[in-house]
C-alpha atoms as a printed R data frame, in Angstrom:
    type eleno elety resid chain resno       x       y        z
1   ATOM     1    CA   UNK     A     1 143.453 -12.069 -199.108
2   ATOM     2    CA   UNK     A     2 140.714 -12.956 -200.983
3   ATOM     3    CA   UNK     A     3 139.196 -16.517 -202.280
4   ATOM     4    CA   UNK     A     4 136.426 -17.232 -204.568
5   ATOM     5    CA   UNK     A     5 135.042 -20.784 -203.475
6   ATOM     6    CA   UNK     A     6 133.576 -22.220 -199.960
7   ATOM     7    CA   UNK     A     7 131.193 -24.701 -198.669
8   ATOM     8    CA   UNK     A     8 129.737 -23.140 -195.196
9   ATOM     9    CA   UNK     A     9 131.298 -26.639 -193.456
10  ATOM    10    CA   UNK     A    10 134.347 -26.380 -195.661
11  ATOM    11    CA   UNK     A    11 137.722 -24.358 -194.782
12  ATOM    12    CA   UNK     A    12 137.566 -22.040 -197.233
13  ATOM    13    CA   UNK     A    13 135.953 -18.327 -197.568
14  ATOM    14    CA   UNK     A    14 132.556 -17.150 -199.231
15  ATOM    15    CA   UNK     A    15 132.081 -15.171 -201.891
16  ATOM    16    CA   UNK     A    16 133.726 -11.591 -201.818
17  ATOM    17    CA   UNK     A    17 134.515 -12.090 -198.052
18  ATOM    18    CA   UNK     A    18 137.744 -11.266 -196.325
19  ATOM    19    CA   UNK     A    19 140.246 -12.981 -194.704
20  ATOM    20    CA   UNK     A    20 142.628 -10.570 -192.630
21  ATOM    21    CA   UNK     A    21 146.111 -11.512 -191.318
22  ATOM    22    CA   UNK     A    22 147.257  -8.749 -189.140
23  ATOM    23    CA   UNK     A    23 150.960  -8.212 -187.257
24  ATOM    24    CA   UNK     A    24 150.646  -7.425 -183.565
25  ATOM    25    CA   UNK     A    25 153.712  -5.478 -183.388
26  ATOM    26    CA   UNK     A    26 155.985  -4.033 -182.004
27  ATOM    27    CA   UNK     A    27 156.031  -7.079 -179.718
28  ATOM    28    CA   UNK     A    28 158.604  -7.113 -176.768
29  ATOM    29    CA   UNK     A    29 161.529  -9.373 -176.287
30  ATOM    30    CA   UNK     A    30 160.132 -12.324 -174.559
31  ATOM    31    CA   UNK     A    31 161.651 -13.837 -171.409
32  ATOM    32    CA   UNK     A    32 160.633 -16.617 -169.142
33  ATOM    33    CA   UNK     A    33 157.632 -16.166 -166.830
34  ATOM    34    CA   UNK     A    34 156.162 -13.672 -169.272
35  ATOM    35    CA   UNK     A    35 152.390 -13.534 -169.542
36  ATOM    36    CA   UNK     A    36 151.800 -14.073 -173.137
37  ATOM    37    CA   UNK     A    37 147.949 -13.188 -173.094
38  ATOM    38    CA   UNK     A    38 149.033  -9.710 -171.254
39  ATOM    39    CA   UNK     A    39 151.545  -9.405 -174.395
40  ATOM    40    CA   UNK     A    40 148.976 -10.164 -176.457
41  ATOM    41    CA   UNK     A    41 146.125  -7.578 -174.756
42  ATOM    42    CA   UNK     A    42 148.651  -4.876 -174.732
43  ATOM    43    CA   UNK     A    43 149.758  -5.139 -178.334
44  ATOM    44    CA   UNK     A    44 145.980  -5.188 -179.669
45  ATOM    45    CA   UNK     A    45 145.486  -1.691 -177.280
46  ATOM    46    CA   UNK     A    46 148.265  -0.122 -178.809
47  ATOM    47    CA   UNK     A    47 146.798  -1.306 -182.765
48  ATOM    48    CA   UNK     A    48 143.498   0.083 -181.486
49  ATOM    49    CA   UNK     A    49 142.077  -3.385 -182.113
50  ATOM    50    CA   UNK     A    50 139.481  -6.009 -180.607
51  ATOM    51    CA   UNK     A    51 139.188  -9.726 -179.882
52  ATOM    52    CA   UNK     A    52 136.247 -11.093 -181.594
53  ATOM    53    CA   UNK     A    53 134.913 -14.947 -180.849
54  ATOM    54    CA   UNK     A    54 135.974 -16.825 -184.057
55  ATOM    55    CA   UNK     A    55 139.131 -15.115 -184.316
56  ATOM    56    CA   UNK     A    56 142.523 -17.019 -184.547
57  ATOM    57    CA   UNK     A    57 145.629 -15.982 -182.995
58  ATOM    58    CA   UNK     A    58 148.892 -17.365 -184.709
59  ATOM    59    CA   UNK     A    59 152.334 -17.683 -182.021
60  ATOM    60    CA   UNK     A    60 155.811 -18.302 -183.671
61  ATOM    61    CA   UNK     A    61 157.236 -21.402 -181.515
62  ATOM    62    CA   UNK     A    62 160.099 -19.040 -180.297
63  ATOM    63    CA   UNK     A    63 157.862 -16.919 -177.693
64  ATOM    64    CA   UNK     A    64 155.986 -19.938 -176.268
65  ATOM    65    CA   UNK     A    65 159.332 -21.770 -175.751
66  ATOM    66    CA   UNK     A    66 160.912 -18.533 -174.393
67  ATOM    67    CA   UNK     A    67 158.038 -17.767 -171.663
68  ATOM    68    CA   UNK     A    68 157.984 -21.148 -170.261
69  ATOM    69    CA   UNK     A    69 161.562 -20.775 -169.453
70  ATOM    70    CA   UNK     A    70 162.833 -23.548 -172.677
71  ATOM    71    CA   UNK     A    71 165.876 -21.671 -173.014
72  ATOM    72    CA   UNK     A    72 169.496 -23.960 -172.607
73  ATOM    73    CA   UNK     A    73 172.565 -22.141 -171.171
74  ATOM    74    CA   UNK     A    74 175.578 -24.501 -173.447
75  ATOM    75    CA   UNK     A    75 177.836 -23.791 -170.871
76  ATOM    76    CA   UNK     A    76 175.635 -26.335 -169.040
77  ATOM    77    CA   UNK     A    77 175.633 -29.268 -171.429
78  ATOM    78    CA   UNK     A    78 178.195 -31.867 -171.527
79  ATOM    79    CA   UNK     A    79 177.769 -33.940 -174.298
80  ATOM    80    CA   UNK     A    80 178.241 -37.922 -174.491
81  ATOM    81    CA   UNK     A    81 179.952 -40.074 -176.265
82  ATOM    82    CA   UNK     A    82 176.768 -40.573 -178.464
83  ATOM    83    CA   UNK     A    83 176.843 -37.190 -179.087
84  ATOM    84    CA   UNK     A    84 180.382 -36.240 -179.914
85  ATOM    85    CA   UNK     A    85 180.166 -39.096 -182.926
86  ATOM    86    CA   UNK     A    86 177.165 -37.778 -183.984
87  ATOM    87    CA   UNK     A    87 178.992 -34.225 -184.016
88  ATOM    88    CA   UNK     A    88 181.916 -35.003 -186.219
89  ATOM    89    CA   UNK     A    89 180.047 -36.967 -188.356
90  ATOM    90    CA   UNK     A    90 177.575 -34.099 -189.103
91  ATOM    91    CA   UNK     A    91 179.783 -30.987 -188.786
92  ATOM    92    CA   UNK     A    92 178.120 -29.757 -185.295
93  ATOM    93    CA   UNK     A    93 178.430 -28.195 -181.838
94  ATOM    94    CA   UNK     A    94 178.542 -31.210 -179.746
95  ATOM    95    CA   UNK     A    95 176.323 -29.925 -176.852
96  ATOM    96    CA   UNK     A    96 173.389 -29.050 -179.560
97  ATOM    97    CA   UNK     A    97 173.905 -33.044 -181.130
98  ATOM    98    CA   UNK     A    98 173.552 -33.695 -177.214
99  ATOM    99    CA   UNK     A    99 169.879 -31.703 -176.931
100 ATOM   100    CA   UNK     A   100 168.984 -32.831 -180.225
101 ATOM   101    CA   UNK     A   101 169.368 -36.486 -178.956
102 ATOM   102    CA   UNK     A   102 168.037 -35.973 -175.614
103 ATOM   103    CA   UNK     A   103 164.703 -34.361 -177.277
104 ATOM   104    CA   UNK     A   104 164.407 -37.120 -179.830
105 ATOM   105    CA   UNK     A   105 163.375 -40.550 -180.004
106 ATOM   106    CA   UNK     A   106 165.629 -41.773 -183.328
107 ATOM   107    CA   UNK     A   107 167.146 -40.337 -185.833
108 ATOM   108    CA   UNK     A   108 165.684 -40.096 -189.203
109 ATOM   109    CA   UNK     A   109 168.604 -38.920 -191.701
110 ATOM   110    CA   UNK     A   110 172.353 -37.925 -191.156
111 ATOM   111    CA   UNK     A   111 174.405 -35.943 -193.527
112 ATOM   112    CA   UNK     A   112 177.354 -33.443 -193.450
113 ATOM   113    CA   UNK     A   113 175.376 -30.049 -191.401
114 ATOM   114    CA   UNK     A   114 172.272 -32.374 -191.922
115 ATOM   115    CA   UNK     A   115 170.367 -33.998 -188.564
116 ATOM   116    CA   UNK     A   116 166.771 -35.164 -188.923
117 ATOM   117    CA   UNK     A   117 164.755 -36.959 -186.149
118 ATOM   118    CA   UNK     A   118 161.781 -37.389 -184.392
119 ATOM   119    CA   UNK     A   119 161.071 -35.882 -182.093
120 ATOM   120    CA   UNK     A   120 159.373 -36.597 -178.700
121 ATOM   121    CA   UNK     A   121 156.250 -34.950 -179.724
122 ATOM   122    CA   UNK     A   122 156.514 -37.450 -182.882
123 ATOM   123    CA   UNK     A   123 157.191 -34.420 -185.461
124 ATOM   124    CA   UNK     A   124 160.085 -35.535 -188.040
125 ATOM   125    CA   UNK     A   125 162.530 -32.463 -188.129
126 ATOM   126    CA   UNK     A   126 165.659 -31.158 -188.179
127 ATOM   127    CA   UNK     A   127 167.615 -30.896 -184.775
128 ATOM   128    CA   UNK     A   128 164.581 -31.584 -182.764
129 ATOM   129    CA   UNK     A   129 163.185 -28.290 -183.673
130 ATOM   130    CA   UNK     A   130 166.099 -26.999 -181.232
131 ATOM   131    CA   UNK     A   131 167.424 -23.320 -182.922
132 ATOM   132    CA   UNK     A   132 169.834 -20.159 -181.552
133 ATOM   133    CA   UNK     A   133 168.389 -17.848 -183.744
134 ATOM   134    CA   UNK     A   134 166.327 -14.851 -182.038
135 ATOM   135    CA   UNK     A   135 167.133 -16.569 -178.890
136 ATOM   136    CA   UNK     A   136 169.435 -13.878 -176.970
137 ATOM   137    CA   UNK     A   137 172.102 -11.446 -177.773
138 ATOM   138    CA   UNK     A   138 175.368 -13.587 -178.244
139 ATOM   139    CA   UNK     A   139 177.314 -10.740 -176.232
140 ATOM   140    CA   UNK     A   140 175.441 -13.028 -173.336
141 ATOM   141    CA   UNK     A   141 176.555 -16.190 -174.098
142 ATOM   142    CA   UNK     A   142 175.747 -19.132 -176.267
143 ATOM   143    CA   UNK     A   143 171.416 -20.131 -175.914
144 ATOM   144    CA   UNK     A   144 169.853 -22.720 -177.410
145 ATOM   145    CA   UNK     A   145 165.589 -22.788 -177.456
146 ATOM   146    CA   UNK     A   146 164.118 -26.058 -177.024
147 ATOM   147    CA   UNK     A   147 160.185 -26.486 -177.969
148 ATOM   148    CA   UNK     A   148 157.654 -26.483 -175.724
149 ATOM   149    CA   UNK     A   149 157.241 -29.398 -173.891
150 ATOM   150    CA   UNK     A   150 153.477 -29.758 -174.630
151 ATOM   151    CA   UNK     A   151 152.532 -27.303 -177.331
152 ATOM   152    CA   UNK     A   152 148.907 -28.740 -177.857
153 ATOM   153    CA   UNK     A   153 148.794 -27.903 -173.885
154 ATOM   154    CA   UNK     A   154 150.581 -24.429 -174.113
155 ATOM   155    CA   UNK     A   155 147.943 -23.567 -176.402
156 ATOM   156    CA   UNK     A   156 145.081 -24.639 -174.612
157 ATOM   157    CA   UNK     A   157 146.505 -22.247 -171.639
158 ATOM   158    CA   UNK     A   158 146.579 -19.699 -173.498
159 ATOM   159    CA   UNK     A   159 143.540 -19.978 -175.158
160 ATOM   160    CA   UNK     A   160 141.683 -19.966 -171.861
161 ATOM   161    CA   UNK     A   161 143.773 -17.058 -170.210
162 ATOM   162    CA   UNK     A   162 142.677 -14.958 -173.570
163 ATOM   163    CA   UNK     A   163 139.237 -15.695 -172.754
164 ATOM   164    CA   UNK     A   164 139.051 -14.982 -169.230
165 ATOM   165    CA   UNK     A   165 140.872 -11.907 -170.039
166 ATOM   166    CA   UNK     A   166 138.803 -10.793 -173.329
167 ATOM   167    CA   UNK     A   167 135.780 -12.669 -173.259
168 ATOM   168    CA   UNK     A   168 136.337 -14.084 -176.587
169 ATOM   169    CA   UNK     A   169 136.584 -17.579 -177.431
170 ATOM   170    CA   UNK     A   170 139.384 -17.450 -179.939
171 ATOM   171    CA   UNK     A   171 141.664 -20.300 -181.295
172 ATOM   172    CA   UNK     A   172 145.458 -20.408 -180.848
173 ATOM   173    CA   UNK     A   173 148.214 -22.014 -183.016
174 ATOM   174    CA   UNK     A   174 151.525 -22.508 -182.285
175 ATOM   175    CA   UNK     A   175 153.532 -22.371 -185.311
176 ATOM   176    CA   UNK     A   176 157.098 -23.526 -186.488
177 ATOM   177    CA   UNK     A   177 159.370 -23.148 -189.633
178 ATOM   178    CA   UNK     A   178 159.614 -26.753 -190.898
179 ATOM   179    CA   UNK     A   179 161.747 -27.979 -194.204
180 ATOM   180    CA   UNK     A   180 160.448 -30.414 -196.925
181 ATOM   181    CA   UNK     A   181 161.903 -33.561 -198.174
182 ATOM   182    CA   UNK     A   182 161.012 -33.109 -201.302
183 ATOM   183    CA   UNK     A   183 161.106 -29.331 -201.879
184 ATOM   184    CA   UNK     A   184 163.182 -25.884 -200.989
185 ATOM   185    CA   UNK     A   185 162.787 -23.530 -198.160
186 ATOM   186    CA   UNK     A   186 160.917 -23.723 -195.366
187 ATOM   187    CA   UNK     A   187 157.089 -23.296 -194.471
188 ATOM   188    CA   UNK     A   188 155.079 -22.423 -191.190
189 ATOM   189    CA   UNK     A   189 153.480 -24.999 -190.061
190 ATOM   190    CA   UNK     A   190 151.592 -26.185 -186.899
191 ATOM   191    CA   UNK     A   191 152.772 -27.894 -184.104
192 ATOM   192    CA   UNK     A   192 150.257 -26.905 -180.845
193 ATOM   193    CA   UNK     A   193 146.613 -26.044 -181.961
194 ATOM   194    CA   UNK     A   194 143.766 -25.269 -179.693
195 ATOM   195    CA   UNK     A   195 139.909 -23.949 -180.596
196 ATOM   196    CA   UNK     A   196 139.622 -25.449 -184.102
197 ATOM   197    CA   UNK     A   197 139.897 -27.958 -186.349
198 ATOM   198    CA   UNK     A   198 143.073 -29.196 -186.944
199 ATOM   199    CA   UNK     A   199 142.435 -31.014 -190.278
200 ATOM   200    CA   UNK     A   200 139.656 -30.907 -192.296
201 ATOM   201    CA   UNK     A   201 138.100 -33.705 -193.705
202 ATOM   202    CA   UNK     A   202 136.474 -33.069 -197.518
203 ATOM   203    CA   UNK     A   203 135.939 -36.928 -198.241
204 ATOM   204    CA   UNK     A   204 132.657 -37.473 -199.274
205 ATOM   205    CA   UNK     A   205 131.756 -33.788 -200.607
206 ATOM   206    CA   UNK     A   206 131.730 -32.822 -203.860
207 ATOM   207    CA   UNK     A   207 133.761 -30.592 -206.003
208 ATOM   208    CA   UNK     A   208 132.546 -27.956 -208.598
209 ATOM   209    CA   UNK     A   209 130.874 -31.193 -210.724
210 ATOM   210    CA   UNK     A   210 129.368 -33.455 -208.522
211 ATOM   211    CA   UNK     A   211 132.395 -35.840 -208.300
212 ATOM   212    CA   UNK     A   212 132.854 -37.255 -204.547
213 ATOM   213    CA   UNK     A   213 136.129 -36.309 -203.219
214 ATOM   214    CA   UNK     A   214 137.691 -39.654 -201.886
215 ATOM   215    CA   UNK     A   215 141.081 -38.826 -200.297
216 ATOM   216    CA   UNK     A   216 141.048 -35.047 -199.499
217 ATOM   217    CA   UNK     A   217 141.727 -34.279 -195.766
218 ATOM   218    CA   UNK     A   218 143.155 -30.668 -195.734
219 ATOM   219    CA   UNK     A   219 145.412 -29.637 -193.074
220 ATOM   220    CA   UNK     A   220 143.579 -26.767 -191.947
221 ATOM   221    CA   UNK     A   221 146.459 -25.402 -188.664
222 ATOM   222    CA   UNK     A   222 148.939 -26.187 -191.204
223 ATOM   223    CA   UNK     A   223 147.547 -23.705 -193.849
224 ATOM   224    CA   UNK     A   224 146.616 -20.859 -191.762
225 ATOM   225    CA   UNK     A   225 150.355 -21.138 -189.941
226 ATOM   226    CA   UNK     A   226 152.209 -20.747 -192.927
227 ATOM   227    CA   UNK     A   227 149.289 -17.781 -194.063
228 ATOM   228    CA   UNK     A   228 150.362 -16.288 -190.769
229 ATOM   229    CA   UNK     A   229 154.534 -16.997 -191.440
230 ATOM   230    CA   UNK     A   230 154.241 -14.473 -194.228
231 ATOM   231    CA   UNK     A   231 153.943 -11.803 -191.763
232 ATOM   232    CA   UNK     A   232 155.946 -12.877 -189.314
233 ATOM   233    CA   UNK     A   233 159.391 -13.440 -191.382
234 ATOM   234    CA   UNK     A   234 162.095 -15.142 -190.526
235 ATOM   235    CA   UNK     A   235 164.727 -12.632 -189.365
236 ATOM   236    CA   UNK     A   236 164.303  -9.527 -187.760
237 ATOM   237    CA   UNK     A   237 161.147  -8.487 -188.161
238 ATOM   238    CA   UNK     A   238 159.905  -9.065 -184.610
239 ATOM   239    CA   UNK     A   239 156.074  -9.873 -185.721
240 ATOM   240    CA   UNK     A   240 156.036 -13.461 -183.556
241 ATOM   241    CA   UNK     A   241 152.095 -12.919 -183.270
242 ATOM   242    CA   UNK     A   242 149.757 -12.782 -186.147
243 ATOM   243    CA   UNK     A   243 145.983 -12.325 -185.826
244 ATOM   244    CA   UNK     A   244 143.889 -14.024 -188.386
245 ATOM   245    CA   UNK     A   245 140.204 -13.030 -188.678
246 ATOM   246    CA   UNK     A   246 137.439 -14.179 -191.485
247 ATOM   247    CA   UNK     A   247 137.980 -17.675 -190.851
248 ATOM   248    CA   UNK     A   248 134.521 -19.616 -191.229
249 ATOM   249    CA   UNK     A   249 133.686 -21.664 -187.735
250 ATOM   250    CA   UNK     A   250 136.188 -25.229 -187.557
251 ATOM   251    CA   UNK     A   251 134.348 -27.752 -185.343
252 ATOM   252    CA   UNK     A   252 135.139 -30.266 -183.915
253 ATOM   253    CA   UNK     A   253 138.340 -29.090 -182.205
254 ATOM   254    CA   UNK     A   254 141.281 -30.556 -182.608
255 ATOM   255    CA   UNK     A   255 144.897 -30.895 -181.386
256 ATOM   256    CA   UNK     A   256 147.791 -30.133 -183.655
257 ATOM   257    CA   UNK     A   257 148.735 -34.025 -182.761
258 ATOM   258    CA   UNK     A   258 146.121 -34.592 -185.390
259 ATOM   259    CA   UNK     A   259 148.298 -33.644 -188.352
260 ATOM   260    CA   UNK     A   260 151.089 -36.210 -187.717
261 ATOM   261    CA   UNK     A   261 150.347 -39.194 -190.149
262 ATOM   262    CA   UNK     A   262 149.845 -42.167 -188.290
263 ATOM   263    CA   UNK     A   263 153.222 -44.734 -188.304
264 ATOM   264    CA   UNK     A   264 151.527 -47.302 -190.420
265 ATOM   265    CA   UNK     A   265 150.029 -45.052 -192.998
266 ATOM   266    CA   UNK     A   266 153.794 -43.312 -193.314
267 ATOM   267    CA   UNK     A   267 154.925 -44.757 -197.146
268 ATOM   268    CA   UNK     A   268 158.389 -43.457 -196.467
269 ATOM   269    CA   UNK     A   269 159.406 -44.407 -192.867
């Protein structure tokens, strides 16, 4: 991938440079207690590759969730009265309505196979970001993955265990598939960030005439986790982990926390 303008302090990439997006896979199911930066060392030894400082690893949501053990049994959940409403109104398994409402603060939206909420971590999505696909083999039983309970956190852990391990001070994002209101499909985006810049704020530099930008804050995680979704899919392609290198350096650091739009700035709530 190539682009044509940048600013050094800017997020984009200098003339003729580079930006690589590379799949570390074959990557192995992931179970709870797994080390993620031994994962992570192992599948760069077997693609003959480096760390370097400035680098930025990308995680799909699913492995985090899945090595710090955020994987639900149904046969355990018994749902409430809330919950069993909610599930006949909206065409769903009552013990997911009753996960979905224990991991949310309100609900946004309701419509026949349609849930949206906050929630906890304040991120508006559907079913509380809670999903059973790529969670286990069905011939096990029914699993549903929660998400990480911190994921700003989870990827400050990580983070540091790559650089004791490597010696490279890298950045980490966490990344989930997220619908749009007001468009198809779904996009990576990010919802734990750790070692850069979470947004990037172009208000008060100019553009290719002089004119002051006034309103342009660019959601720097955001772009480079849906860069990195294009390599990890969707289905089976078992490419959770995507290393992105040729990114210029983002200071100050930020946590993905910075993306959500502030309650009384929100137009639509």
């Amino acid at each position: 991938m190539r682009s044509r303008y940048c600013r050094d302090s800017g997020p984009l990439l200098a003339e003729g440079c580079a930006l690589q997006l590379i799949a570390l896979a074959p990557w192995p199911l992931v179970r709870a207690g797994d080390d993620l930066a031994d994962q992570t060392c192992a599948a760069l030894a077997a693609q003959q590759l480096k760390l370097q400082s400035g680098d930025v690893l990308v995680y799909a949501q699913k492995v985090i969730s899945k090595a710090e053990g955020r994987c639900v049994d149904l046969r355990t959940v018994v749902p409430g009265a809330r919950a069993a409403a909610l599930a006949l109104e909206v065409g769903k398994d009552p013990r997911l309505v009753e996960l979905v409402l224990r991991e949310s603060t309100r609900i946004v939206r309701t419509a026949k196979d349609v849930l949206i909420v906050e929630q906890r971590l304040g991120l508006i999505m559907a079913n509380a970001g809670i999903d059973q696909s790529n969670v286990a083999d069905p011939a096990s039983g029914e699993y549903a993955l929660l998400l990480p309970v911190d994921p700003d956190a989870s990827a400050a852990q990580l983070r540091a265990a790559l650089l004791a391990r490597c010696g490279c001070d890298v950045a980490v994002i966490i990344s989930d598939s997220f619908g749009r209101p007001w468009r198809v499909g779904t996009v990576g985006v990010a919802i734990g960030c750790a070692g850069l810049a979470a947004t990037r704020d172009l208000r008060g530099s100019g553009d290719l005439f002089g004119r002051a930008l006034r309103v342009t804050v660019v959601g720097h995680a955001d772009e480079i986790a849906s860069a990195a979704s294009l390599l990890m899919g969707q289905g089976d392609e078992a490419r959770p982990v995507v290393l992105v290198r040729g990114l210029p350096a983002s200071a100050p650091h930020q946590r993905a926390a910075a993306l959500l739009r502030p309650p009384d700035e929100d137009l639509f709530r």
